[in-house]
N, C-alpha and C positions, 0 to 999 in steps of 0.2 A: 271568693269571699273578701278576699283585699282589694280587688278590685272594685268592688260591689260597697266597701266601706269608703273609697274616696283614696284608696292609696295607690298610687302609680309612679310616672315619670320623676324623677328630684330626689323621691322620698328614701329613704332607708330603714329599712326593715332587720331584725335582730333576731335570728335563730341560732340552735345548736347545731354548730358541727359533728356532733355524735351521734348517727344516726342513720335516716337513711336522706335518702336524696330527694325526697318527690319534697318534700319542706324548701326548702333552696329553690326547686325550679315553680313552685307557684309563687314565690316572690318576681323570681325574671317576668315569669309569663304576666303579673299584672304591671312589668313593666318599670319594678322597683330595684333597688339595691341590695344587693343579699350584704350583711354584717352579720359575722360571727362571734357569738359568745360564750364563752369559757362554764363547763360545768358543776355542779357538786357532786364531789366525787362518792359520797355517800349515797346519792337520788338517782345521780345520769342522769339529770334534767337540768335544765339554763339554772346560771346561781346568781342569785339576785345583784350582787356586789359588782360580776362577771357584767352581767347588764349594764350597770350603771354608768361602770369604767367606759363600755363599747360605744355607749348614745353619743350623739355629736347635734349637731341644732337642725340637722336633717333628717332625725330619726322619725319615724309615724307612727312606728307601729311592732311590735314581738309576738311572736308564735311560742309559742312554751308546749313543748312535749312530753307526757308523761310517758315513763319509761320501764318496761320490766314490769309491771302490776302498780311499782312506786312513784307518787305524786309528786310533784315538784313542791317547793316552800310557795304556796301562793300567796298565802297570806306577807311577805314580802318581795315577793313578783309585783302584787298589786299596787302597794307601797309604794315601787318603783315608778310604776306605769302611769300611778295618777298623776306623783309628781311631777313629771316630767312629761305627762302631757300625750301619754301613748296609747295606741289601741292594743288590745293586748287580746288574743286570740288564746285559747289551748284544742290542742289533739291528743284524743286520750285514745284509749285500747277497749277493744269488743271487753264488754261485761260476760263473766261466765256466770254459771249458776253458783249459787249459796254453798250448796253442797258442794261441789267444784270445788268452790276454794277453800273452802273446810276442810276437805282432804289435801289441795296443796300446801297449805300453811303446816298439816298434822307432818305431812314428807318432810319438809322441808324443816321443822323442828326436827325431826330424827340429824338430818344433813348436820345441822347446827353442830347439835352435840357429839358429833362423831367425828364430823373432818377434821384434820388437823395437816394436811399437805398445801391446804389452799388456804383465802382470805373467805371467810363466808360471807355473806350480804347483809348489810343493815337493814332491819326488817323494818324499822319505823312504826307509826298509825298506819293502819289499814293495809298492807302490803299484801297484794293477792297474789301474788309468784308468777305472773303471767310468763316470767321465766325465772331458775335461779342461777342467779350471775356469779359467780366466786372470783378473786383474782388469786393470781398464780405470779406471787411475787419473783423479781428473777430484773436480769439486765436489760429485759424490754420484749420483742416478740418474737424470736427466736426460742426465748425459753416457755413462752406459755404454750407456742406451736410443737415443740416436744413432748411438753408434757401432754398436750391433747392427742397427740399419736399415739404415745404408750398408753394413755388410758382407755382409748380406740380398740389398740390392740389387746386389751383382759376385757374387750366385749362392752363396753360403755361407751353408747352413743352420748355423745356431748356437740358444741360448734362454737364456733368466736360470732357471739353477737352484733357485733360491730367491725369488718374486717377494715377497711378504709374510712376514713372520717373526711367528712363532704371536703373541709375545707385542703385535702390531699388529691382530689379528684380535680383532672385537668380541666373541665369546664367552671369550675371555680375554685379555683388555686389560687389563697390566698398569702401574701406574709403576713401572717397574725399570732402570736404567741397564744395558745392554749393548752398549758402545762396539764393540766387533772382532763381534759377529752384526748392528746398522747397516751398519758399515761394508759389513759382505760382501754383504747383502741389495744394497747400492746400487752396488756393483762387480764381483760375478761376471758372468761372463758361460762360458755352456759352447760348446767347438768339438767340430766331429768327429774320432772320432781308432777311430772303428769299421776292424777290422781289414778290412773289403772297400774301405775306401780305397783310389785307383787314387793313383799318384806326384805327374799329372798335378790329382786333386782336392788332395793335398797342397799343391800349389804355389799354387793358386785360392789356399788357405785361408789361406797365408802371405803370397801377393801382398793380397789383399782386406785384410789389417789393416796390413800394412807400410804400405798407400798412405795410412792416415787418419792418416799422422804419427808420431813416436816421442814417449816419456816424458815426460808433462809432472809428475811430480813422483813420488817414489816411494810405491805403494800400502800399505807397511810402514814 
């Protein structure tokens, strides 16, 4: 598609390092610059400001990822992109059903008001759960990788969404300061919030982090 829109050799291209990696190598593959941009830590999707800062007078074009169920600010994404002159691409996530998400939002309302060991997630406009992300404040990833063992071990499947962030990965290692995609890479952690949850798994999933403690400091 970047290739196909006129962007290749020279150009630089602006995606999130929080993610996964096939974003980064269809910029090489059509031959451009990968440039990395700093997230919102509320979405996990490029933050507009993040953008701004990254553009240089070789930029062409941004990829913006929608993440988790949650949308990025496009309204100004776009703001950016006109300004300045970009092509602005998004990759969004398979639509589930209606009902789908009807019962994920209903789970994930129960999650809300019951955890209290983790950061629970900004639900926003429209926020379909396509996962629920919680962070697990603490000194960085040591402490969220514990706490996702012990909650492993009272029988709750969880996983870190995000284990590596692209721009840590040796094929594109960069020096870039991305304070809020760090941080998240070392404090997400995802729970279940799939609508064939039975009441009685909800409760495991609330009991299992309630018991490893509350707040030790806030993750925002």
């Amino acid at each position: 598609m970047l290739r196909a829109a006129g962007v290749g050799a020279g150009d630089e291209v602006i995606v999130p390092a929080f993610g996964n990696v096939e974003v980064a190598e269809a910029v090489t593959q059509a031959g451009a610059t990968v440039v990395f941009a700093d997230i919102d830590p509320a979405t996990y999707c490029l933050d507009a400001s993040a953008v701004d800062f990254a553009a240089t007078p070789r930029t062409a074009a941004l990829v913006v990822v929608h993440r988790f169920g949650r949308t990025a600010d496009m309204v100004r994404l776009r703001e950016v992109g006109q300004r300045l002159g970009l092509l602005l691409l998004e990759q969004g996530e398979s639509e589930a059903p209606y009902d789908e998400i009807a019962q994920r939002r209903e789970r994930a309302a129960y999650l809300d008001g019951r955890l209290s060991g983790v950061w629970t997630p900004d639900g926003g406009d429209g926020h379909t759960y396509q996962q629920y992300v919680v962070r697990v404040p603490g000194n960085g990833r040591p402490d969220r990788d514990a706490f996702a063992r012990a909650v492993r071990a009272r029988g709750v499947e969880c996983r870190v969404p995000v284990k590596t962030p692209v721009h840590r990965i040796p094929a594109f290692r960069r020096d870039v300061h991305l304070p809020e995609t760090e941080r998240a890479a070392d404090e997400t952690l995802a729970l279940p919030v799939d609508a064939s949850l039975t009441k009685r798994e909800m409760h495991r999933i609330v009991s299992a982090c309630n018991a490893l403690g509350g707040l030790l400091q806030p993750a925002f």
